[in-house]
PDBQT receptor file of N, H, CA, C and O in Angstrom, charges set to zero:
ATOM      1  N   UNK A   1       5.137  -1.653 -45.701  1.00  0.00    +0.000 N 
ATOM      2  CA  UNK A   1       3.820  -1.991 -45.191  1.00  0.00    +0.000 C 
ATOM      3  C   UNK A   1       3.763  -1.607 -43.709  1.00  0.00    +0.000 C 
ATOM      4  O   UNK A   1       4.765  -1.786 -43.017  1.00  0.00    +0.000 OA
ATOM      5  N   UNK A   2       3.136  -1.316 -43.414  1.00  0.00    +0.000 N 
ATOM      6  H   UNK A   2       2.322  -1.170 -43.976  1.00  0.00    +0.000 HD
ATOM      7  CA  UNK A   2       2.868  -0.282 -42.051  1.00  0.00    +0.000 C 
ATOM      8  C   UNK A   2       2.031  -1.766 -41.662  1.00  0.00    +0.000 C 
ATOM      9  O   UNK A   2       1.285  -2.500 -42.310  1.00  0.00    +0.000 OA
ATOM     10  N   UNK A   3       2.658  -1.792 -40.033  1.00  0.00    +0.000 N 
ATOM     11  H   UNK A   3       3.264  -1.196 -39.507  1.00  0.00    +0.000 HD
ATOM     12  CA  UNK A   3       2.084  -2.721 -39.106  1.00  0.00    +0.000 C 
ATOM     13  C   UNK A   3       1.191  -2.395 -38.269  1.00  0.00    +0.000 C 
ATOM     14  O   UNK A   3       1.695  -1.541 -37.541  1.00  0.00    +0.000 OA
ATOM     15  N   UNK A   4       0.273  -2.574 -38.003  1.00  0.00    +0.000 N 
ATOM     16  H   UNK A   4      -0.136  -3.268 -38.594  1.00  0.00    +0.000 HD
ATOM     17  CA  UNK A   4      -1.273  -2.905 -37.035  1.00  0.00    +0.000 C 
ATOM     18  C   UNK A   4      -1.083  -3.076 -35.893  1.00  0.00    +0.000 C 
ATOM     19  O   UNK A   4      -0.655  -4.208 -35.668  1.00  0.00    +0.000 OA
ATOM     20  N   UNK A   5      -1.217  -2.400 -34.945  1.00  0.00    +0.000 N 
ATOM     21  H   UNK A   5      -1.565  -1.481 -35.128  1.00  0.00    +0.000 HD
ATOM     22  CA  UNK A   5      -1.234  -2.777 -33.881  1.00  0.00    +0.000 C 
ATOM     23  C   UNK A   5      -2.655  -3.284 -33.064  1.00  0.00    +0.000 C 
ATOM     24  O   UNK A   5      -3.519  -2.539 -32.601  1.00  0.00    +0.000 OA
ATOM     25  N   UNK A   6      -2.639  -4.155 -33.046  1.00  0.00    +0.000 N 
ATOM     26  H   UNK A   6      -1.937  -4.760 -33.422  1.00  0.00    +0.000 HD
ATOM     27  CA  UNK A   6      -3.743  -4.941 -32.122  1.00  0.00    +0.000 C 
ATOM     28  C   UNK A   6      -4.066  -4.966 -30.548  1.00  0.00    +0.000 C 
ATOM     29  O   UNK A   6      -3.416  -5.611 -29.726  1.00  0.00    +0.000 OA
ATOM     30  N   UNK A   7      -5.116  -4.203 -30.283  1.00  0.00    +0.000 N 
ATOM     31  H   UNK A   7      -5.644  -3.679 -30.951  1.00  0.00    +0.000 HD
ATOM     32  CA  UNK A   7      -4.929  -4.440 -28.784  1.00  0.00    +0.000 C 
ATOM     33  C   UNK A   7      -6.828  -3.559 -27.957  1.00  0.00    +0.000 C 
ATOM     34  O   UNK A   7      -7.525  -2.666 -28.439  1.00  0.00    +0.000 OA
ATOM     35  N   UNK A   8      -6.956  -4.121 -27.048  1.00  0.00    +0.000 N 
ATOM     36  H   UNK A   8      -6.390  -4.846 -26.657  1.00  0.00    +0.000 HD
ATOM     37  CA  UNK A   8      -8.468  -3.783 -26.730  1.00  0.00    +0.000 C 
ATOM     38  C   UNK A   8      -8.115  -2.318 -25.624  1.00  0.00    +0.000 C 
ATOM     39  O   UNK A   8      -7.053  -1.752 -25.366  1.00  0.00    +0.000 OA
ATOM     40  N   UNK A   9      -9.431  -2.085 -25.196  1.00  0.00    +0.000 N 
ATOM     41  H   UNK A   9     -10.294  -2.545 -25.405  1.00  0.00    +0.000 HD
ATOM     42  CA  UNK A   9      -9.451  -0.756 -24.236  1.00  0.00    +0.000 C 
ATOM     43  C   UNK A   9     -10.573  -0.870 -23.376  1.00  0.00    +0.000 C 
ATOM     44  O   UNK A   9     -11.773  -1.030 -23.602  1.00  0.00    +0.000 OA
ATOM     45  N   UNK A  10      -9.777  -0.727 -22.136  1.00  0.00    +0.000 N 
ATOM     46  H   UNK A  10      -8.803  -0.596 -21.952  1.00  0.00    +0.000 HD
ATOM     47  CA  UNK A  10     -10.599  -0.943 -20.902  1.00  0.00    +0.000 C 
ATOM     48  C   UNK A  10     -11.881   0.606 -20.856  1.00  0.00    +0.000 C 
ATOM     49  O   UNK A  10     -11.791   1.831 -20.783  1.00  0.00    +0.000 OA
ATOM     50  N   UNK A  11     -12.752  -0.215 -20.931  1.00  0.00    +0.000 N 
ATOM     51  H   UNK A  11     -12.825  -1.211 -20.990  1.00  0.00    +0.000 HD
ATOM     52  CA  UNK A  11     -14.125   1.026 -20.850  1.00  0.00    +0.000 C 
ATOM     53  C   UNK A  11     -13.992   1.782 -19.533  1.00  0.00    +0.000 C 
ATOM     54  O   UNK A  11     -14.050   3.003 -19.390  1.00  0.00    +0.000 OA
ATOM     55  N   UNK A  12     -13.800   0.835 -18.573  1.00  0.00    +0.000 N 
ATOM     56  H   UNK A  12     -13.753  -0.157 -18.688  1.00  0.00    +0.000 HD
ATOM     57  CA  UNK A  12     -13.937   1.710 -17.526  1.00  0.00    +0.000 C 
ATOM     58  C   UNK A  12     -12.821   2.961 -16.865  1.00  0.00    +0.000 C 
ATOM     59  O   UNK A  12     -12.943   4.033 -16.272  1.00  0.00    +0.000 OA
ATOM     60  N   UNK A  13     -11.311   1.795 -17.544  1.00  0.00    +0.000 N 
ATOM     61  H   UNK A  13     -11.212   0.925 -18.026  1.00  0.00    +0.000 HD
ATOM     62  CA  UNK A  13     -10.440   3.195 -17.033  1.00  0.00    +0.000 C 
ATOM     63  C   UNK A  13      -9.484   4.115 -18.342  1.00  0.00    +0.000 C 
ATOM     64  O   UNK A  13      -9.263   5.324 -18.268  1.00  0.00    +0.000 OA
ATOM     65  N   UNK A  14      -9.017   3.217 -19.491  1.00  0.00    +0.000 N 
ATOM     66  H   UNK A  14      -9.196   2.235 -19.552  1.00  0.00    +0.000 HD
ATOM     67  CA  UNK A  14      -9.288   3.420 -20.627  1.00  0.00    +0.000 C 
ATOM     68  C   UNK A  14      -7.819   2.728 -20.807  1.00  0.00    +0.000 C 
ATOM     69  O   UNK A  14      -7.182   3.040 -21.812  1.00  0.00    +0.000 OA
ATOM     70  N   UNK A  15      -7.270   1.829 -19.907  1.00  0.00    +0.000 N 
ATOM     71  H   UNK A  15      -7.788   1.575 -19.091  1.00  0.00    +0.000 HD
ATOM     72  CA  UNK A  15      -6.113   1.015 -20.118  1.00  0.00    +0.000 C 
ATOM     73  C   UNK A  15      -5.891   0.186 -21.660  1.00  0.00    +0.000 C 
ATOM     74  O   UNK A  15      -6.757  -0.196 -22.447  1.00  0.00    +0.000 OA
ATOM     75  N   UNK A  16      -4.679   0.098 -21.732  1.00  0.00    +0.000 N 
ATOM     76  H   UNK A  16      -3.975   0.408 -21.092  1.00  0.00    +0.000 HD
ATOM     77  CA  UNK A  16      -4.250  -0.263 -23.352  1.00  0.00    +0.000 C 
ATOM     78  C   UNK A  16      -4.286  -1.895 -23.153  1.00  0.00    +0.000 C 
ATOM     79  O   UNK A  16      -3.238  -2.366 -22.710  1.00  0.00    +0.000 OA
ATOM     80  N   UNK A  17      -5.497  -2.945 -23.459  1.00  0.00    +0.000 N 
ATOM     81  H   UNK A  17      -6.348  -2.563 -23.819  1.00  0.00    +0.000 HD
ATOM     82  CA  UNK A  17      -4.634  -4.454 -23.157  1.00  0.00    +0.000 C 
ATOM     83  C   UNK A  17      -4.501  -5.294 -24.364  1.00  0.00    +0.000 C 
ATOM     84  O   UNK A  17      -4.992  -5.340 -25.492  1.00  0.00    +0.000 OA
ATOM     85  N   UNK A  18      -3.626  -5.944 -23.656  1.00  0.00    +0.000 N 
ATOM     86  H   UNK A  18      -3.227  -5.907 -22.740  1.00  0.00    +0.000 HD
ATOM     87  CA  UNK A  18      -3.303  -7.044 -24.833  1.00  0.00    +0.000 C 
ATOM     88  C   UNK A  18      -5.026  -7.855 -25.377  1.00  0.00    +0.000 C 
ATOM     89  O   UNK A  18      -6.079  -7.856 -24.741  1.00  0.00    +0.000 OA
ATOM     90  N   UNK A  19      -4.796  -8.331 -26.448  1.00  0.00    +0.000 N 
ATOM     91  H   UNK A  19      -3.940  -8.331 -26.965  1.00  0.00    +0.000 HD
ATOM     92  CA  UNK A  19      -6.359 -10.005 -26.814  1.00  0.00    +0.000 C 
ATOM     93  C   UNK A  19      -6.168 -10.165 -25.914  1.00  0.00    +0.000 C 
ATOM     94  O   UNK A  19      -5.084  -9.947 -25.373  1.00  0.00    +0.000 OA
ATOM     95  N   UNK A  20      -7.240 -10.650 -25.355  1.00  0.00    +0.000 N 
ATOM     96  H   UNK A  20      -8.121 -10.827 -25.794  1.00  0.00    +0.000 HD
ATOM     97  CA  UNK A  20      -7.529 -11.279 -24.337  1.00  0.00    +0.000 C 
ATOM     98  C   UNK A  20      -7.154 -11.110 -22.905  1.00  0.00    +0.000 C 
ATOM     99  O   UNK A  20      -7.305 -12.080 -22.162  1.00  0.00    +0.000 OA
ATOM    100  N   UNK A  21      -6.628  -9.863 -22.377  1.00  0.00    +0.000 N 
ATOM    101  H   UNK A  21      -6.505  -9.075 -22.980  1.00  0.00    +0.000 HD
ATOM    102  CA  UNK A  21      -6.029  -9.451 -21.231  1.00  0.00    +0.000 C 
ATOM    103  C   UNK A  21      -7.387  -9.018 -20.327  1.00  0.00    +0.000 C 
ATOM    104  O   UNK A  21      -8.293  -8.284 -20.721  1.00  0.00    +0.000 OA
ATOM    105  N   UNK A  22      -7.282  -9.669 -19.009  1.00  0.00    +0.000 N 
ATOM    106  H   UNK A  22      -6.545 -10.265 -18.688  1.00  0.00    +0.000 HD
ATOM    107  CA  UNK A  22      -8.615  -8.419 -18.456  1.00  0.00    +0.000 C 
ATOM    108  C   UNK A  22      -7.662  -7.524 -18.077  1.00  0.00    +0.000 C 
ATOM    109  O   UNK A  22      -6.436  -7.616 -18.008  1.00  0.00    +0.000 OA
ATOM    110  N   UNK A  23      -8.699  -6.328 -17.760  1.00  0.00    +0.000 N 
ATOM    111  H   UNK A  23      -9.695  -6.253 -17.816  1.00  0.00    +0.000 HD
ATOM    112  CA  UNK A  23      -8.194  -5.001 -16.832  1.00  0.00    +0.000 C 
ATOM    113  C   UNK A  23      -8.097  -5.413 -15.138  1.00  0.00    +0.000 C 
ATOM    114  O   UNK A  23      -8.909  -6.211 -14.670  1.00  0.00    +0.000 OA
ATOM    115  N   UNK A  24      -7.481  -5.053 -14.646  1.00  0.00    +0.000 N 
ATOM    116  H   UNK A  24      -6.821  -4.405 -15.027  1.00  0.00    +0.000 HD
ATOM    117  CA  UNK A  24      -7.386  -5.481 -13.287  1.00  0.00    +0.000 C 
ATOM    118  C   UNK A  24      -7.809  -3.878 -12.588  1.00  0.00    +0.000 C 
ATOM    119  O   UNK A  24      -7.751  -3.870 -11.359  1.00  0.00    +0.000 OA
ATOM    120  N   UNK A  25      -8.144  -2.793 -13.127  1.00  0.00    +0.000 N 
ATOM    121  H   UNK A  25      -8.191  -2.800 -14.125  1.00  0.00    +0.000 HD
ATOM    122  CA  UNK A  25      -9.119  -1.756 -12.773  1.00  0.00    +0.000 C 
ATOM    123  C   UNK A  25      -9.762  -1.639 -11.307  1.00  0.00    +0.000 C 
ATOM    124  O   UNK A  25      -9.525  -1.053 -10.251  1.00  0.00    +0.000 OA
ATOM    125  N   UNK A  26     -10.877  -2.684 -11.931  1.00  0.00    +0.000 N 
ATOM    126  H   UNK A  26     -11.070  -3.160 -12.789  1.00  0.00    +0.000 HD
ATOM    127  CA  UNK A  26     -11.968  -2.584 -11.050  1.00  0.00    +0.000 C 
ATOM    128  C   UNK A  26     -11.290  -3.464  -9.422  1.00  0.00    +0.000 C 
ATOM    129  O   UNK A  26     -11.870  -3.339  -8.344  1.00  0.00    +0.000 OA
ATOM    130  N   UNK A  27      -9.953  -4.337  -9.611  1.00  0.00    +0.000 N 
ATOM    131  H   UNK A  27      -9.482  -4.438 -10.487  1.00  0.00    +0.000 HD
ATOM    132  CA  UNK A  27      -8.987  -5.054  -8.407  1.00  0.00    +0.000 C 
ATOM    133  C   UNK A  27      -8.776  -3.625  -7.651  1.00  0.00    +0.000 C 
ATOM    134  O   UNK A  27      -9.327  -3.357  -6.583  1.00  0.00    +0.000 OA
ATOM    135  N   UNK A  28      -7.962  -2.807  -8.302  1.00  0.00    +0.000 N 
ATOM    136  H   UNK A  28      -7.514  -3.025  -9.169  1.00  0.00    +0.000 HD
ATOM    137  CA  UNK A  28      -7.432  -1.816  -7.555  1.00  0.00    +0.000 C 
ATOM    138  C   UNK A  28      -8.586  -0.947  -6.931  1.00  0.00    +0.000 C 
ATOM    139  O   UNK A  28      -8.384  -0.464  -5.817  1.00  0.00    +0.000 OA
ATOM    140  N   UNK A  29      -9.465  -0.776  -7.400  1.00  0.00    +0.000 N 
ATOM    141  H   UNK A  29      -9.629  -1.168  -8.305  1.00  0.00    +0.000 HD
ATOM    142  CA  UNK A  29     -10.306   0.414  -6.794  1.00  0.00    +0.000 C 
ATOM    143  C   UNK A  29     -11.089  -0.477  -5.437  1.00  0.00    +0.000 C 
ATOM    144  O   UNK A  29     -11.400   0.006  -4.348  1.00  0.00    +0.000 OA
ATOM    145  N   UNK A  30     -11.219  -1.444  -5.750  1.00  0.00    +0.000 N 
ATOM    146  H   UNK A  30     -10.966  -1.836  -6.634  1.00  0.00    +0.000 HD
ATOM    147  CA  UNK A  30     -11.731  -2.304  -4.647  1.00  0.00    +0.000 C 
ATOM    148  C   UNK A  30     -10.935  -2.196  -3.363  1.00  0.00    +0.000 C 
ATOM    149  O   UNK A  30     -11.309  -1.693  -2.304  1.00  0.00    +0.000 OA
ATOM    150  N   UNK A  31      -9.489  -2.892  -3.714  1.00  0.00    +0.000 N 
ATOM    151  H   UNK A  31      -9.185  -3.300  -4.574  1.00  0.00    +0.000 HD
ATOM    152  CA  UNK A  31      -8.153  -2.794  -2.409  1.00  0.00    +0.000 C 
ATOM    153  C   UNK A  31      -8.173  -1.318  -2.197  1.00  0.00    +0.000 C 
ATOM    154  O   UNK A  31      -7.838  -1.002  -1.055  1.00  0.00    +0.000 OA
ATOM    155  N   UNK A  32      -8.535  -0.134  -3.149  1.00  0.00    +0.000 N 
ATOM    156  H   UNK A  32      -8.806  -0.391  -4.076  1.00  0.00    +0.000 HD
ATOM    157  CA  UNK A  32      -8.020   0.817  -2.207  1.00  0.00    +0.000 C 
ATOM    158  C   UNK A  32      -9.169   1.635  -1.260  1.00  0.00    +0.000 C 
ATOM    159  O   UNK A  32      -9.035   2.369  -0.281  1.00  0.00    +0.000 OA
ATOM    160  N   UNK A  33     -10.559   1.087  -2.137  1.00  0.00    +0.000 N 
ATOM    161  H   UNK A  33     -10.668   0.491  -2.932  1.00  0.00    +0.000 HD
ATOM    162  CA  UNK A  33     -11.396   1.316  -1.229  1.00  0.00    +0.000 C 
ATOM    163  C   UNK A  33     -11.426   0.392   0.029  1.00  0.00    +0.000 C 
ATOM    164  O   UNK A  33     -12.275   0.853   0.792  1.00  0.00    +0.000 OA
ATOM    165  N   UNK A  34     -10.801  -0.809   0.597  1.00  0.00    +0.000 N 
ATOM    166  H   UNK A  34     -10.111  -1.183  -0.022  1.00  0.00    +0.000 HD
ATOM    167  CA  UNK A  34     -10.847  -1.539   1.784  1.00  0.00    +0.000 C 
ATOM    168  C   UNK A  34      -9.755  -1.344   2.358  1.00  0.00    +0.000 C 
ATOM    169  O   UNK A  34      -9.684  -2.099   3.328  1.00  0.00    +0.000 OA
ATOM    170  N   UNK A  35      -8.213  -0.254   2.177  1.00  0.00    +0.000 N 
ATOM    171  H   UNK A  35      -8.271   0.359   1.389  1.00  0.00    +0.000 HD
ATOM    172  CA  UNK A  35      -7.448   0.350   2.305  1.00  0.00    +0.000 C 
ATOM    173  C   UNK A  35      -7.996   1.399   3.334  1.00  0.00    +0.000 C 
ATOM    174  O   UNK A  35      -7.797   1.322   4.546  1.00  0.00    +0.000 OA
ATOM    175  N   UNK A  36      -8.852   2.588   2.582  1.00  0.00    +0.000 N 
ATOM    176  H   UNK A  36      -9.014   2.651   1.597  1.00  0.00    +0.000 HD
ATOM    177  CA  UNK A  36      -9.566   3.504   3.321  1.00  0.00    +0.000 C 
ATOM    178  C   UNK A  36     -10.234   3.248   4.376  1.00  0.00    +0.000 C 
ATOM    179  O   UNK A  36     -10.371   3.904   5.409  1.00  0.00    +0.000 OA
ATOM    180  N   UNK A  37     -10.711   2.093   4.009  1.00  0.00    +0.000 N 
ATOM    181  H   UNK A  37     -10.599   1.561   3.169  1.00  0.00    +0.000 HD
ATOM    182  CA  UNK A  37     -11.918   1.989   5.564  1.00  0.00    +0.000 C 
ATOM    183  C   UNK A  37     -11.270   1.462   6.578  1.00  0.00    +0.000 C 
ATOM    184  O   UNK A  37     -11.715   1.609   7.717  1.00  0.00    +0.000 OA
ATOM    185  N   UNK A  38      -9.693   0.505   6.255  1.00  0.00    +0.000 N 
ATOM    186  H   UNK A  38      -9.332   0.386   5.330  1.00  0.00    +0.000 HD
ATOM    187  CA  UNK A  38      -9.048  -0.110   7.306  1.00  0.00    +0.000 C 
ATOM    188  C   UNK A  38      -8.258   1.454   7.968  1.00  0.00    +0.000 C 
ATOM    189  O   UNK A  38      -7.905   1.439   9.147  1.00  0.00    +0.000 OA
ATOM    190  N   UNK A  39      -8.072   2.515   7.268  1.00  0.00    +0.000 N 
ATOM    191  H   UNK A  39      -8.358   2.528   6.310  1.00  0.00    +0.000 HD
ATOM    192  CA  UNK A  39      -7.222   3.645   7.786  1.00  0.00    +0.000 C 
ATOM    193  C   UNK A  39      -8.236   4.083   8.484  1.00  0.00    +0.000 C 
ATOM    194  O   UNK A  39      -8.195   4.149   9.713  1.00  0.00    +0.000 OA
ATOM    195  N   UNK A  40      -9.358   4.463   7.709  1.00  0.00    +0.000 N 
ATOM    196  H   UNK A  40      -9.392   4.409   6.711  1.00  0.00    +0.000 HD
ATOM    197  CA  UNK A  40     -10.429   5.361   8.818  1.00  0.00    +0.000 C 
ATOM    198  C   UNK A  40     -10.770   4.909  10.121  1.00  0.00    +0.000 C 
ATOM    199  O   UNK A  40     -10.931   5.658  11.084  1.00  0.00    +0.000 OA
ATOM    200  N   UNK A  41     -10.928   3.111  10.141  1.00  0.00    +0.000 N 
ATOM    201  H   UNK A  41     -10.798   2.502   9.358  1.00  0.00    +0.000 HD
ATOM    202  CA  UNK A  41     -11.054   2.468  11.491  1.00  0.00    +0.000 C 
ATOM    203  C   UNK A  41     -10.009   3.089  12.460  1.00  0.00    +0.000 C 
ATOM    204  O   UNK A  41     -10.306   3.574  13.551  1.00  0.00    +0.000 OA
ATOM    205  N   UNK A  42      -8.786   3.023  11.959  1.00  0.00    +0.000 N 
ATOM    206  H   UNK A  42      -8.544   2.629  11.073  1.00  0.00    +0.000 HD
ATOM    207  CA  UNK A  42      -7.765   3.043  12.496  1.00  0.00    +0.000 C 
ATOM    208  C   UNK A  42      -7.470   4.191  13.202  1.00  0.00    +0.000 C 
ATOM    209  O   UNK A  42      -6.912   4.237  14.298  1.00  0.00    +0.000 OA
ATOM    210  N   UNK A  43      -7.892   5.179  12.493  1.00  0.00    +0.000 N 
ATOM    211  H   UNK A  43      -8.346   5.142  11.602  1.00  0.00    +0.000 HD
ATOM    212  CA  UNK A  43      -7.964   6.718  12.557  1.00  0.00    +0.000 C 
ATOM    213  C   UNK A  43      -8.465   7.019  14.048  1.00  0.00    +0.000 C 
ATOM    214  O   UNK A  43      -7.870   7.702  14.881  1.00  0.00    +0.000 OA
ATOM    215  N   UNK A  44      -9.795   6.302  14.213  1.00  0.00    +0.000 N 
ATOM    216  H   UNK A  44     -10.278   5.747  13.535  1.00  0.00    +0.000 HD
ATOM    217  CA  UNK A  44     -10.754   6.681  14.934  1.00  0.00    +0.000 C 
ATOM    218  C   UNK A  44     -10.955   6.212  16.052  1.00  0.00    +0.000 C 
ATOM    219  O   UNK A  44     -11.743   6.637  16.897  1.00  0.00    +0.000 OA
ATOM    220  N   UNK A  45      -9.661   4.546  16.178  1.00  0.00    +0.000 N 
ATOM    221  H   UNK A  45      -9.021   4.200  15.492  1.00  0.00    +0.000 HD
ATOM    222  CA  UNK A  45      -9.672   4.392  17.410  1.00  0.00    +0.000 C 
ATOM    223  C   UNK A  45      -8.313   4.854  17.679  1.00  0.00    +0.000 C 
ATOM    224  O   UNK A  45      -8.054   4.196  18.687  1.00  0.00    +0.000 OA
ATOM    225  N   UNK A  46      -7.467   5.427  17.479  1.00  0.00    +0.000 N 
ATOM    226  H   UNK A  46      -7.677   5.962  16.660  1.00  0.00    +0.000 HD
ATOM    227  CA  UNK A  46      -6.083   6.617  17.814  1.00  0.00    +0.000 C 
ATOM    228  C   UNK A  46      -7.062   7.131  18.491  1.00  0.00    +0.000 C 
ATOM    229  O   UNK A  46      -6.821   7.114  19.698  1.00  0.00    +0.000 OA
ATOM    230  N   UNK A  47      -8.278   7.676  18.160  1.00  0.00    +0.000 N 
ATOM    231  H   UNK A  47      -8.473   7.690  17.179  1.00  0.00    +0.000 HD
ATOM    232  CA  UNK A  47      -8.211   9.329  18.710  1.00  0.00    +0.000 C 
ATOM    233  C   UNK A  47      -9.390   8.789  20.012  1.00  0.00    +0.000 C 
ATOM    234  O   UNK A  47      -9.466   9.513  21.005  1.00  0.00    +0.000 OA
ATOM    235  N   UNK A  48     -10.230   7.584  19.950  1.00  0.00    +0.000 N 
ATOM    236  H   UNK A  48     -10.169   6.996  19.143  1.00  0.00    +0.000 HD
ATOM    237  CA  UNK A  48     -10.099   7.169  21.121  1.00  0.00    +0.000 C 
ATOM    238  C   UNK A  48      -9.532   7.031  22.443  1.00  0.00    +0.000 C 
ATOM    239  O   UNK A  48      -9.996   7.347  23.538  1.00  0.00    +0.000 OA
ATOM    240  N   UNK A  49      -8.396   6.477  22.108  1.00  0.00    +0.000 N 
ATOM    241  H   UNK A  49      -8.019   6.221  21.218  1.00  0.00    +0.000 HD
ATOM    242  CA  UNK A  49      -7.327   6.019  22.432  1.00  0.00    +0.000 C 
ATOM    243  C   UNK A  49      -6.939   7.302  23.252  1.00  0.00    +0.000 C 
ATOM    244  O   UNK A  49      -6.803   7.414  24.470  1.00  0.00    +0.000 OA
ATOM    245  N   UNK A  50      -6.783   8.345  22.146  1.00  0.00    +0.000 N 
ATOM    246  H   UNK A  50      -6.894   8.254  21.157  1.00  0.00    +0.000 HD
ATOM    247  CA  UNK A  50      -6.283   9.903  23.132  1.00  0.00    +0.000 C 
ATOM    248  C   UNK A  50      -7.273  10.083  23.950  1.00  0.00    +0.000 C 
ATOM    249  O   UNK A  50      -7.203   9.673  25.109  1.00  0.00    +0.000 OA
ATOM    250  N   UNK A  51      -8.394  10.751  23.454  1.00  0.00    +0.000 N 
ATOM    251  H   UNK A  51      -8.451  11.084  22.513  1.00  0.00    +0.000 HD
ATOM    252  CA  UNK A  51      -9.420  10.634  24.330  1.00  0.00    +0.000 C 
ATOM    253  C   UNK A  51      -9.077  10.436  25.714  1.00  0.00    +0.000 C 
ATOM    254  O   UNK A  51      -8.605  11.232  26.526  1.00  0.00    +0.000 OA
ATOM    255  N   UNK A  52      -9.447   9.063  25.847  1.00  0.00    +0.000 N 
ATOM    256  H   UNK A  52      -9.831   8.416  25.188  1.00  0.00    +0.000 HD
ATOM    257  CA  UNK A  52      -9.048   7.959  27.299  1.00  0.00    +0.000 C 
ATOM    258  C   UNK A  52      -7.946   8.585  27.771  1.00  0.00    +0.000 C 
ATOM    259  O   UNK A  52      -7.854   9.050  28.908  1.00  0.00    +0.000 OA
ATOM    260  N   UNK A  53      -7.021   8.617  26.853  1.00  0.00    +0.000 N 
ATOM    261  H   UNK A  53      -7.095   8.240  25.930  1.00  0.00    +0.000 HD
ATOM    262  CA  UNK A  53      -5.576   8.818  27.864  1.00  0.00    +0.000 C 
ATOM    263  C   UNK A  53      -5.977  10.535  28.385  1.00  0.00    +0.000 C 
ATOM    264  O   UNK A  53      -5.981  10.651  29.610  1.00  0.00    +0.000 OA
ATOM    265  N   UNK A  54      -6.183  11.350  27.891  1.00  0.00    +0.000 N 
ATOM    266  H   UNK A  54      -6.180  11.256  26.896  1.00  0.00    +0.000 HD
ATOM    267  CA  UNK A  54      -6.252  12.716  28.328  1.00  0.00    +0.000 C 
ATOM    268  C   UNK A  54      -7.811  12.829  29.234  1.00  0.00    +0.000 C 
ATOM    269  O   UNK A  54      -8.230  13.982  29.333  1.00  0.00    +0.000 OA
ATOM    270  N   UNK A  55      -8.267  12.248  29.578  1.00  0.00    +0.000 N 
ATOM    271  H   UNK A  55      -7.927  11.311  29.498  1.00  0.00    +0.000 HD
ATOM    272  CA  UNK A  55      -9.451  12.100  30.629  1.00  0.00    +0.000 C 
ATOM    273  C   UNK A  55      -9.138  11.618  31.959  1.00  0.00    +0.000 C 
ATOM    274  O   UNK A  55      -9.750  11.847  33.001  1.00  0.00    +0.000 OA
ATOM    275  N   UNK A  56      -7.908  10.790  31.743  1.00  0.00    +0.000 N 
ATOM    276  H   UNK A  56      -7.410  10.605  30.896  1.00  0.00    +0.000 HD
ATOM    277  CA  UNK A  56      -7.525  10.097  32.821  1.00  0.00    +0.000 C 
ATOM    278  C   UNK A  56      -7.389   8.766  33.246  1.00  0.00    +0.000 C 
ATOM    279  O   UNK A  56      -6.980   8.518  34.380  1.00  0.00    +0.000 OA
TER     280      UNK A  56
């Protein structure tokens, strides 16, 4: 007798989960979009930063 495997699929990214598992998907795309914007801040006051220093 051949066994069944049971298990749902995330629509949005197409992850394999257990009953009743959420996808944690939509967690990651969130952190890595507030990832980006903390680098880009970051980015932009470096080059501030040079700026100032090479002006004097």
């Amino acid at each position: 007798m051949a066994r069944r495997t049971i298990y749902n699929v995330c629509p949005r990214c197409g992850a394999n989960l257990d009953p009743g598992e959420s996808c944690t998907c939509e967690d990651h795309k969130e952190r890595s979009e507030e990832f980006s914007s903390l680098y880009f801040e970051q980015w932009e006051q470096m080059k501030l930063d040079l700026r100032s220093r090479e002006d004097g």
